[in-house]
N, CA, C and O atoms as a GROMACS GRO file, in nm:
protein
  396
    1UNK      N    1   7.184   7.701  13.208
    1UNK     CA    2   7.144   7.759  13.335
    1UNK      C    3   7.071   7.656  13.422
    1UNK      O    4   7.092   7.653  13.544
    2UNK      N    5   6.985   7.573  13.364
    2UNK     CA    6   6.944   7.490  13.418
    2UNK      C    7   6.968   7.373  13.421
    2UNK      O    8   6.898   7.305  13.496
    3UNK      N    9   7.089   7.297  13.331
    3UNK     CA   10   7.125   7.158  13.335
    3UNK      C   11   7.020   7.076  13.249
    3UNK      O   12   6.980   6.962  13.274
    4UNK      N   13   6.985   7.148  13.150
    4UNK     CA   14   6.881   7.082  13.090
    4UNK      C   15   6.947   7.159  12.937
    4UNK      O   16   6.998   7.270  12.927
    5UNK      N   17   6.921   7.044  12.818
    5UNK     CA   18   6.957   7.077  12.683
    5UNK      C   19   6.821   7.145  12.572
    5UNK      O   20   6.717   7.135  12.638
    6UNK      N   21   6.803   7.179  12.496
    6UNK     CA   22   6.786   7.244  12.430
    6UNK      C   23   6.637   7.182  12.397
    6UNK      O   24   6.530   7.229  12.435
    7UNK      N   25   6.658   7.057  12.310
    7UNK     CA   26   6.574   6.984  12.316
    7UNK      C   27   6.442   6.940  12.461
    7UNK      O   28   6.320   6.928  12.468
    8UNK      N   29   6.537   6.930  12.536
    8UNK     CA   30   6.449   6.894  12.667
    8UNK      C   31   6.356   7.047  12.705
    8UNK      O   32   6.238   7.060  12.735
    9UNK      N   33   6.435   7.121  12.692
    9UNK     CA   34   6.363   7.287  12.717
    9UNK      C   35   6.265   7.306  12.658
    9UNK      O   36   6.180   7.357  12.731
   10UNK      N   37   6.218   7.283  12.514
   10UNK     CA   38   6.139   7.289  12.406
   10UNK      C   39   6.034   7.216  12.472
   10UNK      O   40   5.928   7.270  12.500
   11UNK      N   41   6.060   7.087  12.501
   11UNK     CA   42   5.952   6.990  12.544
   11UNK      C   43   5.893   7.049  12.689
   11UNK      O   44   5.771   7.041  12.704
   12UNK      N   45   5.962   7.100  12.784
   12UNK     CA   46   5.915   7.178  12.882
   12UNK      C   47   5.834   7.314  12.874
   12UNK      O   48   5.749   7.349  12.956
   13UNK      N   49   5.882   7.400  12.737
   13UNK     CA   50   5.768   7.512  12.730
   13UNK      C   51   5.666   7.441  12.664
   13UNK      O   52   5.583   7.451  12.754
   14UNK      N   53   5.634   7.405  12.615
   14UNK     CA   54   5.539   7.328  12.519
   14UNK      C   55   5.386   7.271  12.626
   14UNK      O   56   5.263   7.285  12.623
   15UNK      N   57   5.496   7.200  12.717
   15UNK     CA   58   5.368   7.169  12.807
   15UNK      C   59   5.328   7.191  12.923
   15UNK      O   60   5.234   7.146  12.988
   16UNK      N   61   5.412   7.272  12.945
   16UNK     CA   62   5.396   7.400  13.063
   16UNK      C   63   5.280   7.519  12.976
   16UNK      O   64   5.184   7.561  13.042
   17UNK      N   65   5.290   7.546  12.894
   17UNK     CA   66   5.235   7.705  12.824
   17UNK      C   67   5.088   7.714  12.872
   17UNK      O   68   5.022   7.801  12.930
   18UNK      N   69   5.056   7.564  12.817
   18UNK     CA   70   4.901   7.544  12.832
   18UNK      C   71   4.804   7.574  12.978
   18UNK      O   72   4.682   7.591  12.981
   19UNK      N   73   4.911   7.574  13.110
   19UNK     CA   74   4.918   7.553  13.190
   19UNK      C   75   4.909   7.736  13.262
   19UNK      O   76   4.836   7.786  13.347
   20UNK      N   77   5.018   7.788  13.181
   20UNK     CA   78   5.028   7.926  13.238
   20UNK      C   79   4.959   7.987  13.120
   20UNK      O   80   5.029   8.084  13.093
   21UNK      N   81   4.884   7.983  13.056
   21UNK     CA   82   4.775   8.063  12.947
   21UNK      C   83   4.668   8.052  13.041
   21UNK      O   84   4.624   8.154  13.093
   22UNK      N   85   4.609   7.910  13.075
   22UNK     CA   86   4.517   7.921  13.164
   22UNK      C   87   4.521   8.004  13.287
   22UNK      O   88   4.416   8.058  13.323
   23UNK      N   89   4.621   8.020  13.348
   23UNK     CA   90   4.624   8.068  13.501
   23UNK      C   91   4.627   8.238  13.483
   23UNK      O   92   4.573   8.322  13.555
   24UNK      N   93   4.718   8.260  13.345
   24UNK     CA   94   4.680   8.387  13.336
   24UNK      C   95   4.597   8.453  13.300
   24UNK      O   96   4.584   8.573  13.325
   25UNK      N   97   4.493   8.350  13.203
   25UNK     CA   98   4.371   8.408  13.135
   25UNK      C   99   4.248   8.365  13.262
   25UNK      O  100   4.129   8.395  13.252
   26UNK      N  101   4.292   8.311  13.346
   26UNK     CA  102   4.179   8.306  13.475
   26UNK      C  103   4.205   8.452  13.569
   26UNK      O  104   4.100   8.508  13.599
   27UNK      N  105   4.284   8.493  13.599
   27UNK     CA  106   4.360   8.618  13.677
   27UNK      C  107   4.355   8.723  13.540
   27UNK      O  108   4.424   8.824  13.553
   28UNK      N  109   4.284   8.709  13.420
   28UNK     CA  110   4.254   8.870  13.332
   28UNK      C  111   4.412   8.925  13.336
   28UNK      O  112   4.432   9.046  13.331
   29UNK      N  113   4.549   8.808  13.346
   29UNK     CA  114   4.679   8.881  13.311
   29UNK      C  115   4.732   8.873  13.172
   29UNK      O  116   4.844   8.924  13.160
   30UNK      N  117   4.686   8.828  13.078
   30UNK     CA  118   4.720   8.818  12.919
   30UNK      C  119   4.687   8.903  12.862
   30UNK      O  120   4.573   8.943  12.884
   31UNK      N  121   4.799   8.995  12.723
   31UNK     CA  122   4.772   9.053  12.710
   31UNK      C  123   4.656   9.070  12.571
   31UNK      O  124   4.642   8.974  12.495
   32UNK      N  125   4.600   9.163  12.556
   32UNK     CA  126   4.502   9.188  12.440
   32UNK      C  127   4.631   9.153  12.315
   32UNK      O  128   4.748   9.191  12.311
   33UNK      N  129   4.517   9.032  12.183
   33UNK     CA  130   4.587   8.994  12.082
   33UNK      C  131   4.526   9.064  11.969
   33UNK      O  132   4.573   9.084  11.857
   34UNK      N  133   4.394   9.104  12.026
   34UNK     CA  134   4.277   9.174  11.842
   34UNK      C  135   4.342   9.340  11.882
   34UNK      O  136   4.326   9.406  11.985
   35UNK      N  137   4.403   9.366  11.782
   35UNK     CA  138   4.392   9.482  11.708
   35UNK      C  139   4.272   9.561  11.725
   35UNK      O  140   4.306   9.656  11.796
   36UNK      N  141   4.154   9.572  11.698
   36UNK     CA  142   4.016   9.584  11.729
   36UNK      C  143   3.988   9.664  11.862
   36UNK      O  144   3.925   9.769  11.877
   37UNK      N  145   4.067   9.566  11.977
   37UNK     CA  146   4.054   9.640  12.146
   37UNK      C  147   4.120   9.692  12.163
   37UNK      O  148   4.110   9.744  12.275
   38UNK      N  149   4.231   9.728  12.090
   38UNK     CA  150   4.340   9.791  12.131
   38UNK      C  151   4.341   9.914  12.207
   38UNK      O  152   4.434   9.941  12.284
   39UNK      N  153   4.221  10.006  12.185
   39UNK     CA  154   4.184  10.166  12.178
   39UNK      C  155   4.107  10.170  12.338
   39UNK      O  156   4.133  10.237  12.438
   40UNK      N  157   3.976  10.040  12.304
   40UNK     CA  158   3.936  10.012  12.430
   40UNK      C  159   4.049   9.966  12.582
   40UNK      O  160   4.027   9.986  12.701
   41UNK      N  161   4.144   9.914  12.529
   41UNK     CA  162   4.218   9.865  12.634
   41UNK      C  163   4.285   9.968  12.670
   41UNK      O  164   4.265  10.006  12.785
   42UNK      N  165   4.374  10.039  12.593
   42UNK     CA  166   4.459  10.136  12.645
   42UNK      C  167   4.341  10.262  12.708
   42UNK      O  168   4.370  10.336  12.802
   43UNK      N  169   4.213  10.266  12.637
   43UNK     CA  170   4.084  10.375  12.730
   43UNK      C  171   4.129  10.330  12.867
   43UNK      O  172   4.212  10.402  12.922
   44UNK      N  173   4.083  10.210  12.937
   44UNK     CA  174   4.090  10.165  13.046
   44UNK      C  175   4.192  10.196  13.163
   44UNK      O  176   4.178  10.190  13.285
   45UNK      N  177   4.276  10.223  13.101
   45UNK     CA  178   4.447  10.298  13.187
   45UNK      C  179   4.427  10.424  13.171
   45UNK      O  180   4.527  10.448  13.104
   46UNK      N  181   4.365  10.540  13.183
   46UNK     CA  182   4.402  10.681  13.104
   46UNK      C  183   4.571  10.730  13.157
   46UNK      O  184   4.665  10.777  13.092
   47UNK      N  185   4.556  10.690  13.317
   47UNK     CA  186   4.671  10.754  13.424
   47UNK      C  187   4.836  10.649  13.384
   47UNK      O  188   4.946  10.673  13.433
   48UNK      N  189   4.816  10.578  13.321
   48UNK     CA  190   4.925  10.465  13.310
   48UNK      C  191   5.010  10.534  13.209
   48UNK      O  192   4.951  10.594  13.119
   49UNK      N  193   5.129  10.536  13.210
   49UNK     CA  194   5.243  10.558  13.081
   49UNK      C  195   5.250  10.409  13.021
   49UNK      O  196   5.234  10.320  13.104
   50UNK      N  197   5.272  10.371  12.891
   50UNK     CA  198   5.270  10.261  12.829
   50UNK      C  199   5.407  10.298  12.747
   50UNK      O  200   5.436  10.410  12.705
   51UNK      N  201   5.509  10.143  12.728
   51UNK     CA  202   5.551  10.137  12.672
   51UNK      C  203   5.552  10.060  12.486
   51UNK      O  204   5.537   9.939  12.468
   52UNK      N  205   5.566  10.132  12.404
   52UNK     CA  206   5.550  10.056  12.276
   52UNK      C  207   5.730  10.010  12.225
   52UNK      O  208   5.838  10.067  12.239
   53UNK      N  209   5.696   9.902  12.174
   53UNK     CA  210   5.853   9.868  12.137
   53UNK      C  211   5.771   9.767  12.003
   53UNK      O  212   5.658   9.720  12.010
   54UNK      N  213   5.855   9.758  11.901
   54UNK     CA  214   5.870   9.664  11.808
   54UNK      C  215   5.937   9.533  11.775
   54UNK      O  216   6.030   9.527  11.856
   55UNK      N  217   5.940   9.447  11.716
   55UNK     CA  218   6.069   9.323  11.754
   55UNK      C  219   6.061   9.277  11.625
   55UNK      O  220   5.949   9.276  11.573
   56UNK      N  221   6.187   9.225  11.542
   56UNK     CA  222   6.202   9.168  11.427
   56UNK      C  223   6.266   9.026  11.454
   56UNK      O  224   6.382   9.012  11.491
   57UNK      N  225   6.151   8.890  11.426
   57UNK     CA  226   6.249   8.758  11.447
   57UNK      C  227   6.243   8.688  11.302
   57UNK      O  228   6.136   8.656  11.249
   58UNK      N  229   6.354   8.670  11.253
   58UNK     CA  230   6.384   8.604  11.117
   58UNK      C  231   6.326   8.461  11.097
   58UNK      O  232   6.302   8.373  11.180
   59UNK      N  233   6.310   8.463  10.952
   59UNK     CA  234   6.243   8.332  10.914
   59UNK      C  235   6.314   8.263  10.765
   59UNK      O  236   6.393   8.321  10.690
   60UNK      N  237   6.269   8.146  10.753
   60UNK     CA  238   6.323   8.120  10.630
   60UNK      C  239   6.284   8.208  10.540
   60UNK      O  240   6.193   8.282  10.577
   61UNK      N  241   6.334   8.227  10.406
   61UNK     CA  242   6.294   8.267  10.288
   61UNK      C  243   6.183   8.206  10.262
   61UNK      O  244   6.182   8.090  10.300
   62UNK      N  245   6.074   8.248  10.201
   62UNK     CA  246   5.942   8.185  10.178
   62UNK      C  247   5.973   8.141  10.045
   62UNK      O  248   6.079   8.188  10.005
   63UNK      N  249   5.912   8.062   9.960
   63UNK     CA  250   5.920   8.008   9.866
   63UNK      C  251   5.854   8.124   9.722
   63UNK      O  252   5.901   8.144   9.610
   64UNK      N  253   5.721   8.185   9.796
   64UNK     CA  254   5.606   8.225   9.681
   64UNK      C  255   5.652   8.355   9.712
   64UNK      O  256   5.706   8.381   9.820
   65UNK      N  257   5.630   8.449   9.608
   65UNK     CA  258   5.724   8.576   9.547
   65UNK      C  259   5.679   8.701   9.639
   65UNK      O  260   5.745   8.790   9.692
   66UNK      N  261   5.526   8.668   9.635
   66UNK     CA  262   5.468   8.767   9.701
   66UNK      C  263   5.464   8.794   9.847
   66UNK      O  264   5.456   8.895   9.916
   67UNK      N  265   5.472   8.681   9.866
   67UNK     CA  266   5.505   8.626  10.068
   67UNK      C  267   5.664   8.686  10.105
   67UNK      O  268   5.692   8.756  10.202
   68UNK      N  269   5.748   8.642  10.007
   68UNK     CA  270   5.860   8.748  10.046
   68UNK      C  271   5.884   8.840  10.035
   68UNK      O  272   5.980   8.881  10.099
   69UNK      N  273   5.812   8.933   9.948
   69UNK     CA  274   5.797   9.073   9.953
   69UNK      C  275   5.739   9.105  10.082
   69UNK      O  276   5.784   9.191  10.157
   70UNK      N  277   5.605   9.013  10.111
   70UNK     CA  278   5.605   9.092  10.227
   70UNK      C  279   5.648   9.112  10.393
   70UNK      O  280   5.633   9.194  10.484
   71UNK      N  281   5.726   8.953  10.360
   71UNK     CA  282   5.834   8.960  10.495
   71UNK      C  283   5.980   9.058  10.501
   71UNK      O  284   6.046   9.097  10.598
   72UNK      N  285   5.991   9.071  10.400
   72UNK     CA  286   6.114   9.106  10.370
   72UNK      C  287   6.167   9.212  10.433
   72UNK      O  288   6.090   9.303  10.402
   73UNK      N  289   6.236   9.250  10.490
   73UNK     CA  290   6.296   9.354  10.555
   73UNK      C  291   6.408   9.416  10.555
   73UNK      O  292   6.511   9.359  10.590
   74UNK      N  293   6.406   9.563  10.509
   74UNK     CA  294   6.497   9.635  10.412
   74UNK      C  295   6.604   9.650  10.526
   74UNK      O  296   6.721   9.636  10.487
   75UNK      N  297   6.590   9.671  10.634
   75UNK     CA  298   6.635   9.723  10.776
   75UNK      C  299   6.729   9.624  10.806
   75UNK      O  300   6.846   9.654  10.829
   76UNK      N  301   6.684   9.498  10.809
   76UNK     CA  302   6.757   9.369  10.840
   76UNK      C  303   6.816   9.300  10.725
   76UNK      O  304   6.903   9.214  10.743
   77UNK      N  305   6.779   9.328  10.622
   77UNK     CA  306   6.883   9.264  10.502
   77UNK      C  307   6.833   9.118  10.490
   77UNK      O  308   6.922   9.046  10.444
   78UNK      N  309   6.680   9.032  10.527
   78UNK     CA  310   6.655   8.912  10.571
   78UNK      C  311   6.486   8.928  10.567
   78UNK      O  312   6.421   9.028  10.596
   79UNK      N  313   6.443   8.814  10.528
   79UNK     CA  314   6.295   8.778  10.566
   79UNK      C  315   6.264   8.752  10.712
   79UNK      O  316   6.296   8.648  10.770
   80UNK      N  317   6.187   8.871  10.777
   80UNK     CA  318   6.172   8.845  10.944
   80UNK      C  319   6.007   8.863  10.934
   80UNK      O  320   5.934   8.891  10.838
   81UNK      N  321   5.978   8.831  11.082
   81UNK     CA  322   5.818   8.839  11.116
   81UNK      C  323   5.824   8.930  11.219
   81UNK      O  324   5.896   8.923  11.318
   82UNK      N  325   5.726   9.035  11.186
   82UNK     CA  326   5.744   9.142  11.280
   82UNK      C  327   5.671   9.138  11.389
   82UNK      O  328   5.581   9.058  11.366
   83UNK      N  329   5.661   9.180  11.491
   83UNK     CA  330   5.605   9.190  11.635
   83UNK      C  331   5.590   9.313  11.680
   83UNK      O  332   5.686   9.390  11.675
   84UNK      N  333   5.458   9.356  11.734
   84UNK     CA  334   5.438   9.508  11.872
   84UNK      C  335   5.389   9.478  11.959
   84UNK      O  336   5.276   9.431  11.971
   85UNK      N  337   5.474   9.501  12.044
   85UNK     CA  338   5.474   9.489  12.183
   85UNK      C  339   5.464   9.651  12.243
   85UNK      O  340   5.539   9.746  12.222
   86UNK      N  341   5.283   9.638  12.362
   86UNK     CA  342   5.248   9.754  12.415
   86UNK      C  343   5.266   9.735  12.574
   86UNK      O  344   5.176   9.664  12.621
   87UNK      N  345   5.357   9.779  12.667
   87UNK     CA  346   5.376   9.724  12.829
   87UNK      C  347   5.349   9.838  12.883
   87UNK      O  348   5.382   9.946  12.835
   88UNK      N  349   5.269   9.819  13.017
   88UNK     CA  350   5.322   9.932  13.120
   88UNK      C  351   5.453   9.917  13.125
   88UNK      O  352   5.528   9.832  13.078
   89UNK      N  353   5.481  10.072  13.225
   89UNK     CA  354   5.604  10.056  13.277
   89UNK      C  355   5.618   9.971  13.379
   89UNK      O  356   5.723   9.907  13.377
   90UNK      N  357   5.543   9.951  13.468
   90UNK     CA  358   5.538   9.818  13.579
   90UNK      C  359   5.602   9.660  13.459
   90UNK      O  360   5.665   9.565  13.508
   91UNK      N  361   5.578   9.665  13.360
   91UNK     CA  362   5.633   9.509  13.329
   91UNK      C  363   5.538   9.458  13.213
   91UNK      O  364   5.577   9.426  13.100
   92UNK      N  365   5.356   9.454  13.277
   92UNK     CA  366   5.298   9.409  13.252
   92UNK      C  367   5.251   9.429  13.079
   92UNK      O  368   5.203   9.540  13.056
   93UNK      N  369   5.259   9.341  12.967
   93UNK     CA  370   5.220   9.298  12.854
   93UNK      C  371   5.030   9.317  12.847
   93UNK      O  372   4.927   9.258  12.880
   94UNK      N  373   5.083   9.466  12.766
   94UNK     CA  374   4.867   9.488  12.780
   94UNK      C  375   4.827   9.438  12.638
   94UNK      O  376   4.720   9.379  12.624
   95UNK      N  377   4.925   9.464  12.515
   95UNK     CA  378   4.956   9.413  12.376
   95UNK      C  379   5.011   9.352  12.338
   95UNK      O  380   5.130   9.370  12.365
   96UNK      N  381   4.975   9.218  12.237
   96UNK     CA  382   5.082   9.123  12.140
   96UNK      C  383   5.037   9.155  12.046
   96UNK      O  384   4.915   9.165  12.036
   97UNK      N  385   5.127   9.183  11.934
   97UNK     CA  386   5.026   9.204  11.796
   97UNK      C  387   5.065   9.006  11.789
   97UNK      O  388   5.120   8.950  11.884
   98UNK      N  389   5.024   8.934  11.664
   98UNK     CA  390   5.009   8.821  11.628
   98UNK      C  391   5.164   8.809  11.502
   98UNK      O  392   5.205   8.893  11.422
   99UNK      N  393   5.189   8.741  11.517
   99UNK     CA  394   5.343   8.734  11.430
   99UNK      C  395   5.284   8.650  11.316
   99UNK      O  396   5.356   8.616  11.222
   0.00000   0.00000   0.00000
């Protein structure tokens, strides 16, 4: 899409991120990562509809027995790392859980 390879892309989020973490964590637009605020954050919206969605992204097989038990995923047939994702309906990312 952009005339740029795969490799070069990598090197562009990488040192761009640092760049838009700051600008969004100066503008209070990132979303809550602790588990902990979660209750407090969503308090803060009462009038907002929120969307919750889940996401499964695969990983190698782990080596140690117990680590793949607990990636393991019966659903996907594969060792994945799971993700929850909490959005308004406007777009905006109020939740990341931590992968």
């Amino acid at each position: 899409m952009f005339g740029i390879g795969q490799p070069q892309a990598n090197e562009w989020v990488h040192r761009l991120s640092g760049v838009l973490n700051s600008a969004l964590g100066y503008e209070k637009h990132l979303p809550e990562r602790k588990p902990s605020r979660l209750k407090q954050v969503l308090h803060q919206c009462p009038s907002l509809e929120f969307i919750i969605d889940g996401t499964e992204r695969p990983i190698n097989r782990p080596q140690d027995s117990t680590t793949q038990q607990d990636t393991y995923s019966g659903k996907k047939k594969r060792n994945t790392i799971k993700n929850n994702v909490i959005s308004q309906r406007k777009g905006k990312v109020v939740f990341l859980s931590d992968t």
